[in-house]
PLY file of the C-alpha trace (Angstrom):
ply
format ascii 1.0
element vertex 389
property float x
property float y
property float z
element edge 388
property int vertex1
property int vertex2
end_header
0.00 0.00 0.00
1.19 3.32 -0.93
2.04 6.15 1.48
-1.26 7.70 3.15
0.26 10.58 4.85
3.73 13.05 4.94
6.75 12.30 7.27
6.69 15.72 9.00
2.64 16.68 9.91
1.03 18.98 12.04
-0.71 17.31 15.42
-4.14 18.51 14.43
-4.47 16.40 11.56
-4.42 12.46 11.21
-6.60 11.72 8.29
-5.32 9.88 5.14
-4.58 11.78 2.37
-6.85 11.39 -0.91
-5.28 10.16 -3.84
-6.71 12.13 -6.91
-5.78 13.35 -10.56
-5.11 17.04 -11.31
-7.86 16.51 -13.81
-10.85 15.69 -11.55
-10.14 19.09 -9.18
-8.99 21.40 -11.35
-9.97 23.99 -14.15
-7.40 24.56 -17.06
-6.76 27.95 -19.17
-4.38 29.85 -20.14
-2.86 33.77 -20.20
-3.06 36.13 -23.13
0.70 37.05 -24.30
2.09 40.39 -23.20
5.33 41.27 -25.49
8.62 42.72 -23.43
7.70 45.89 -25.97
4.76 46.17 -23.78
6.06 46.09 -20.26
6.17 49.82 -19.17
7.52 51.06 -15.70
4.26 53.44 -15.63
1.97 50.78 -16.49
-1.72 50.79 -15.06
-1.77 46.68 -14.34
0.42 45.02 -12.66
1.36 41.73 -15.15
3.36 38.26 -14.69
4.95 37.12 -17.92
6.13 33.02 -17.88
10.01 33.88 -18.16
9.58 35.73 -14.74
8.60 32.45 -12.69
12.35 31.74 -13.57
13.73 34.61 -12.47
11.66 36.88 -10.51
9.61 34.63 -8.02
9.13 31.74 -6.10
5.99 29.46 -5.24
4.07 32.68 -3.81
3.07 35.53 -5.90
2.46 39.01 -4.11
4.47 41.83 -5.15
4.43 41.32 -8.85
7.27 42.84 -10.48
6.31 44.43 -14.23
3.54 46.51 -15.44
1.58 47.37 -18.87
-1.17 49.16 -19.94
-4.47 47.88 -20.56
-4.57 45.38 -23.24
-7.36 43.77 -25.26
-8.18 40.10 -24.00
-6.00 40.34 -20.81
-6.97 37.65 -18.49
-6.90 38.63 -15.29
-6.46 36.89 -11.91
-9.27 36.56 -9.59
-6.71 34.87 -6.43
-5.44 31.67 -5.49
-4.86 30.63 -9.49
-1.58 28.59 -9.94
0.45 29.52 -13.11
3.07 27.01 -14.51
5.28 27.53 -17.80
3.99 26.08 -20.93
7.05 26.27 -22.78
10.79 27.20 -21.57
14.22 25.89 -22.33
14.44 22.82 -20.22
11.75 20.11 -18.88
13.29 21.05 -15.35
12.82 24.55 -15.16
9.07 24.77 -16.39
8.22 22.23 -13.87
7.68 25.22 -11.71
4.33 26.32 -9.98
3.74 29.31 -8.33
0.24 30.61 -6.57
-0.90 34.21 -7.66
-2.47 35.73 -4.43
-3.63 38.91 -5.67
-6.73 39.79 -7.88
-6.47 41.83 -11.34
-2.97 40.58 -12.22
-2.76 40.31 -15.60
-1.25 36.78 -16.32
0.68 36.29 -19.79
0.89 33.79 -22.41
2.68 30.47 -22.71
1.08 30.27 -18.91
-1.09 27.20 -17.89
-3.05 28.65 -15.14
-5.26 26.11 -13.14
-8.14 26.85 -11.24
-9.96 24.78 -8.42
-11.70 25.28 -4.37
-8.50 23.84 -3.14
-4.88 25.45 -1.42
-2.97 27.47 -4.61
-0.57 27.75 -1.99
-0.21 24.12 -0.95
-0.56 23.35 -4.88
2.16 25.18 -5.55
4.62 23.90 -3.40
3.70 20.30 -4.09
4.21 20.63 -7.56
7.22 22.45 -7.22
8.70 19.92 -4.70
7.53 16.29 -4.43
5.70 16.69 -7.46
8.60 18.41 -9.72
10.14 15.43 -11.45
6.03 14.52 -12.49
6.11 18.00 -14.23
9.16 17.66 -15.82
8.66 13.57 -16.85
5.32 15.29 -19.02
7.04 17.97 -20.46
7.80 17.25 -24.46
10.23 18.83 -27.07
13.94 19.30 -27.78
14.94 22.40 -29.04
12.01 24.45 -26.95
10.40 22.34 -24.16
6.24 22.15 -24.28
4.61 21.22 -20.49
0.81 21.51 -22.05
-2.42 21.33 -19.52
-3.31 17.97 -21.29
-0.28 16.55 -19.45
-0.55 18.26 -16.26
-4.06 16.83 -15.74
-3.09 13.60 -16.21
-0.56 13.62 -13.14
-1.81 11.81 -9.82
-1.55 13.44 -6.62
-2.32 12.80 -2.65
-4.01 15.90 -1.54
-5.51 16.54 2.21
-8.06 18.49 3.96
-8.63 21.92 3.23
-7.46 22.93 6.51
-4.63 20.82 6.46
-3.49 22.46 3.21
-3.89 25.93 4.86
-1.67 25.00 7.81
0.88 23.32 5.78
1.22 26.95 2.88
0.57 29.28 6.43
3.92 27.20 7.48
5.67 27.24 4.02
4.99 30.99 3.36
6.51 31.76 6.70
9.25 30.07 5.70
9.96 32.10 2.45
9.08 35.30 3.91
12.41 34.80 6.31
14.35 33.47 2.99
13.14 36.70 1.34
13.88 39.15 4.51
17.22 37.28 4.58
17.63 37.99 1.10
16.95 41.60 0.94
19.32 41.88 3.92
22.02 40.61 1.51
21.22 42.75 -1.05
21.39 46.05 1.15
25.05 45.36 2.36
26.11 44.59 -1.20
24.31 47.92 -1.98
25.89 49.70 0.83
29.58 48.07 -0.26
28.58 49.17 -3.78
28.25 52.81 -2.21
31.04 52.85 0.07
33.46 51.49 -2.33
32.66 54.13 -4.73
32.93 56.82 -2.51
36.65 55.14 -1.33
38.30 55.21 -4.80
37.01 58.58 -5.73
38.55 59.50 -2.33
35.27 61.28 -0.75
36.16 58.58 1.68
39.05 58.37 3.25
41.07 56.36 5.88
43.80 58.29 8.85
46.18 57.14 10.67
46.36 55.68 14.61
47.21 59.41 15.60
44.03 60.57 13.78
46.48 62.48 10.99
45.87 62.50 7.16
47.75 59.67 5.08
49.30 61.40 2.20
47.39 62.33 -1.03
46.92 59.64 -3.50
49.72 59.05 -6.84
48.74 57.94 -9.79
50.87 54.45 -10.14
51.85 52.68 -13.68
50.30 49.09 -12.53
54.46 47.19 -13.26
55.25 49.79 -10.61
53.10 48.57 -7.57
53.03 44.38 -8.33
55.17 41.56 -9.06
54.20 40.02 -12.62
54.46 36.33 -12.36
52.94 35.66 -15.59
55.59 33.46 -16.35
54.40 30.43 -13.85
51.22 30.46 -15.29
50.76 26.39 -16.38
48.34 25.69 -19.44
46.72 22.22 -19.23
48.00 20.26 -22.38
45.99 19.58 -25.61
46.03 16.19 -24.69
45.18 16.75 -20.95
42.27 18.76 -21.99
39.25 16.80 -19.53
38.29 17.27 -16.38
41.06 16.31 -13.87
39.59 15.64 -10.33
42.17 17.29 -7.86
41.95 19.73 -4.59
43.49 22.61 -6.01
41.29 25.31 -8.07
42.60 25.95 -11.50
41.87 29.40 -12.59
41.29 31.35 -15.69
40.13 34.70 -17.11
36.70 34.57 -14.84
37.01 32.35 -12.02
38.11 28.67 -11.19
37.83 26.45 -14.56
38.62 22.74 -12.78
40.43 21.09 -10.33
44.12 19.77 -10.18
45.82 17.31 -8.31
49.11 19.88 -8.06
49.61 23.40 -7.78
52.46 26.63 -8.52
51.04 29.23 -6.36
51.12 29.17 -2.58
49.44 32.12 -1.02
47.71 35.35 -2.12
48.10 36.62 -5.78
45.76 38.86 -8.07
44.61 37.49 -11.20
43.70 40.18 -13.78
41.56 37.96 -17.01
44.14 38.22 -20.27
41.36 37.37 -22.85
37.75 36.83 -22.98
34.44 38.37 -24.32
34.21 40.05 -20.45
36.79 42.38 -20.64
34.81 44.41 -22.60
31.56 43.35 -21.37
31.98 42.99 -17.86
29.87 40.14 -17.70
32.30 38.68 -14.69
35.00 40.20 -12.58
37.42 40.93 -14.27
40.36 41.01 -11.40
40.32 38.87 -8.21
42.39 38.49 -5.23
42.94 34.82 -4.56
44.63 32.67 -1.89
45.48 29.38 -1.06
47.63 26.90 -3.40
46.23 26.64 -6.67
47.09 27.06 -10.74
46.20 29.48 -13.24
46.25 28.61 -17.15
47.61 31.07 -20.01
44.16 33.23 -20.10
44.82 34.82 -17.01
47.23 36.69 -15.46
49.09 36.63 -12.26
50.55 39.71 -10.24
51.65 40.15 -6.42
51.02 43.48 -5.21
54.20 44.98 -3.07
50.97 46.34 -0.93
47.81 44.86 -0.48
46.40 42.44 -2.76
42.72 42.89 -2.12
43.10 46.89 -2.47
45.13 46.02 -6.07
42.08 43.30 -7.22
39.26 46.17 -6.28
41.38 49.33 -8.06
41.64 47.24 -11.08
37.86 46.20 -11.05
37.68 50.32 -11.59
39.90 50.37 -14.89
37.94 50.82 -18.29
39.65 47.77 -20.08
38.16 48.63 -23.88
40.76 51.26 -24.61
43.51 48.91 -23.45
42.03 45.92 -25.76
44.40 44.62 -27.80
42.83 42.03 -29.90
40.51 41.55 -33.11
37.96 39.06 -33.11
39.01 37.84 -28.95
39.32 40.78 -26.81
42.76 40.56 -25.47
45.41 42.28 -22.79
49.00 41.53 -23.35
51.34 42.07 -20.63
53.10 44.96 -22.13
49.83 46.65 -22.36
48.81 45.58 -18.64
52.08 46.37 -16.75
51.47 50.43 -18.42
47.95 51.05 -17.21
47.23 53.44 -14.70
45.81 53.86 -11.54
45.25 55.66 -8.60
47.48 54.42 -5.40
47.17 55.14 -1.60
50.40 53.81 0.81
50.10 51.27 1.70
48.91 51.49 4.99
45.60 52.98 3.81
45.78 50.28 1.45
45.69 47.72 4.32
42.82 49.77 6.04
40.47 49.85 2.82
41.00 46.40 2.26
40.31 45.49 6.05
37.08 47.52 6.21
35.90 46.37 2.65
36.23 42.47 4.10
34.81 43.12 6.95
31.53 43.80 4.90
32.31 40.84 2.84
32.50 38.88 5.93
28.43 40.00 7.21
27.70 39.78 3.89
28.93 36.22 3.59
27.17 35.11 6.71
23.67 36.46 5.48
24.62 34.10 1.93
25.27 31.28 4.19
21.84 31.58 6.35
19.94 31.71 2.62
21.58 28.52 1.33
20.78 27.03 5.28
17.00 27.91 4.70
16.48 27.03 1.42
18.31 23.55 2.05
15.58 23.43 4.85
12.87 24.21 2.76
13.42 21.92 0.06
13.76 18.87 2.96
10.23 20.61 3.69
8.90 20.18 0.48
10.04 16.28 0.37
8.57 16.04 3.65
5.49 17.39 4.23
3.97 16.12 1.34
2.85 12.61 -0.17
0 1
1 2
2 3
3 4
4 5
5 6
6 7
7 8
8 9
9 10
10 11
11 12
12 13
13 14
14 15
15 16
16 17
17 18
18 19
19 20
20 21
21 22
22 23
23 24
24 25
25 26
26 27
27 28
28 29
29 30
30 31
31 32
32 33
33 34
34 35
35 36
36 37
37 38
38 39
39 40
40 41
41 42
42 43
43 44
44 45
45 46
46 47
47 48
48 49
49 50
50 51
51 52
52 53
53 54
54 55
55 56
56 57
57 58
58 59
59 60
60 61
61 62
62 63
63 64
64 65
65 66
66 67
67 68
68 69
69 70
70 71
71 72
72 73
73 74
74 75
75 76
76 77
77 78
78 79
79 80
80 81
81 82
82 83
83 84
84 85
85 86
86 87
87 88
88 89
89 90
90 91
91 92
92 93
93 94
94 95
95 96
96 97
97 98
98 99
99 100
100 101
101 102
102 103
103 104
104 105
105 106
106 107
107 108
108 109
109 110
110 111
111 112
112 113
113 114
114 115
115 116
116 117
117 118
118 119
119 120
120 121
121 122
122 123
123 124
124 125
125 126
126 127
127 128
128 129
129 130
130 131
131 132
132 133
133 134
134 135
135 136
136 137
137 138
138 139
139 140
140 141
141 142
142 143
143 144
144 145
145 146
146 147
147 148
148 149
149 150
150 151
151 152
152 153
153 154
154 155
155 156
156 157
157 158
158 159
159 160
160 161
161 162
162 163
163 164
164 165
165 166
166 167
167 168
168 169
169 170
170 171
171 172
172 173
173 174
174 175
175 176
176 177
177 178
178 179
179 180
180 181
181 182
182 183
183 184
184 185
185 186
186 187
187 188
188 189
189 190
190 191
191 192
192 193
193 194
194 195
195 196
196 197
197 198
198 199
199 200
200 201
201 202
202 203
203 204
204 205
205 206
206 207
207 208
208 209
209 210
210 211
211 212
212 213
213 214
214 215
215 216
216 217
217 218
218 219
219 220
220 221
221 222
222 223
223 224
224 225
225 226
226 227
227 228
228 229
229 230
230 231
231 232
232 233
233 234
234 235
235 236
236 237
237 238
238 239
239 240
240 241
241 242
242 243
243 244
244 245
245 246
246 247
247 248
248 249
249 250
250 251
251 252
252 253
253 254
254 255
255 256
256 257
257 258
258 259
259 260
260 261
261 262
262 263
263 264
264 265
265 266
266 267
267 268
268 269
269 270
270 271
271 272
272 273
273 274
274 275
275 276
276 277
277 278
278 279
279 280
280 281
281 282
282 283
283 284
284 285
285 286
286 287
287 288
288 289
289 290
290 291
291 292
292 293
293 294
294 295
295 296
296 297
297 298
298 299
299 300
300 301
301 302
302 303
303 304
304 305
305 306
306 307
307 308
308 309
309 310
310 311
311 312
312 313
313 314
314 315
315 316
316 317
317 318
318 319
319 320
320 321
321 322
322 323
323 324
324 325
325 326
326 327
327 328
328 329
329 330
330 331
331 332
332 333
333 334
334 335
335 336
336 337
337 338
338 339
339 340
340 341
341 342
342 343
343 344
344 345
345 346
346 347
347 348
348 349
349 350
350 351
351 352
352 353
353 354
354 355
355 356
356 357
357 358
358 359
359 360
360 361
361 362
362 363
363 364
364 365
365 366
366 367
367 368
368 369
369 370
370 371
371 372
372 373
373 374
374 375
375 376
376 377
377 378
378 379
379 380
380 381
381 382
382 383
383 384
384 385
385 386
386 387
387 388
């Protein structure tokens, strides 16, 4: 006999849970397309397109993030609907369901949007968590992925009182609401670093001594005269080498780690400024990076040792405008030569050591709010496992 009931359940409740298709409980229709030409910032009604459940929300649907104007055959929300993608890029990611709370939200196309007497909440959530893989098993396509409302309906689900389906999204929505306050924490300290930082290296801010007196004045530094080029260390994995290699040590590149390597060059803390790569114009990634530790870096990146501070060299060369130095064709590209003659403004470093100090310190708090998301979310999706059947 199948499971009857969840793992984790509220006291109140001990009745089995009824096993039911979508189709028998639920009503099926779908949004009327709004184009991105259409969203407007000034826009009279508040609108949820399908490539926002992606990116802009989660299983609960209150403060809805674009606008338009009013729109011939707009469907509108009445409450409590549950929207899921009809089409997207893989079967995973449109096996999403979110409830819409509010009335008057005008709900776009490619949008299945069920309605029934039951939970949208608790719907939701169980078809974004216990029943995800169900979604994603229906979806159809290759190039574009189709999840149509013929499919839906046809999944089987355990379903339990209406009160028990209250308590359980009441608990759930808590739950996000803290993820969400946690989240907006996080994005006020990286706002306020943002702020400061600016402020710092256009020297509105600055840093004194012990004795409370002035450091002296910023000099504007040719970048070979305050680091170490090591450029010449740097270790390319082979042609023949070219898979993954399982190791401990990060090997970097123009943007970040690439792999893991079983050996390393560098032992300690280094700046590595990306040589090539469609982000030094674009910006698409950080550019420069202070790293640490033992660890390689291939040919597309390279390596300096500041004769101050390292994490005051990586965040003054975040600053630089890299397109005029751009050296290549086709590949955006900065040679050494070019690199070691850029310019920049330098404080001692002393004040060097204080701005990097006070900018980690932010990094630190900001790291510890990061750390309490991924905790809750990890908690939440154990909740969605458990609390459902």
């Amino acid at each position: 006999m199948s499971q009857q009931y969840p793992e984790v359940r509220f006291p109140d409740f001990d009745d089995y849970w009824t096993e039911v298709k979508i189709e028998k409980f639920v009503k099926f229709s779908k949004g009327k397309g709004i184009s991105k030409t259409e969203i407007t910032a000034n826009g009279k009604v508040s609108c949820v397109r399908y490539g926002e459940l992606y990116t802009e929300y989660n299983q609960i649907i209150e403060d809805v993030k674009s606008r338009t104007n009013e729109i011939d055959g707009l469907v509108y929300s009445k409450g409590n609907e549950v929207i899921i993608p009809s089409s997207g890029e893989t079967a995973y990611d449109i096996a999403t369901a979110s409830c819409v709370m509010k009335e008057g939200i005008a709900l776009g196309g490619d949008l299945n949007i069920l309605t029934s007497k039951h939970e949208g909440r608790f719907l939701a959530y169980m078809l974004s968590g216990i029943r995800k893989l169900d979604l994603a098993r229906k979806a159809q396509g290759i190039s574009v992925i189709h999840l149509y409302s013929k499919h839906i309906s046809e999944i089987t689900v355990k379903i339990p009182s209406l009160p028990e389906q209250q308590k359980i999204a009441e608990f759930l929505s808590t739950v996000d609401k803290k993820i969400q306050a946690l989240t907006k924490k996080k994005e006020l300290l990286e706002s306020y670093k943002k702020g400061v930082m600016q402020q710092i290296f256009k020297q509105e801010i600055r840093f004194r001594k012990e004795d409370g007196s002035d450091y002296p004045e910023w000099e504007e530094k040719r970048l070979d005269e305050v680091c170490e080029f090591l450029d010449n260390l740097r270790k390319p994995i082979k042609a023949s080498e070219r898979v993954k290699i399982s190791g401990q040590f990060p090997y970097y590149g123009a943007s970040g780690i690439i792999d893991y390597v079983s050996d390393f060059l560098f032992d300690g803390e280094y700046v590595l400024l990306g040589e090539d790569g469609a982000n030094i114009v674009t910006r698409s990634t950080r550019l420069a990076f202070c790293v640490r530790g033992k660890f390689w870096v291939n040919n597309h990146a390279h390596v300096m040792k500041s004769n101050g501070n390292n994490r005051f060299l990586a965040e003054a060369l975040e600053r630089i405008n890299y397109e005029k130095y751009n050296t290549g064709t086709a590949q955006p590209k900065l040679n050494s030569q070019v690199c070691k003659a850029i310019k920049l403004m330098m404080p001692v470093v002393e004040e060097q050591s204080k701005i990097a100090n006070f900018l980690t310190a932010i990094d630190d708090k900001i790291n510890v709010v990061a750390r309490q998301i991924e905790k809750m979310k990890e908690w939440k999706k154990g909740l969605l496992q458990q609390m459902f059947v």
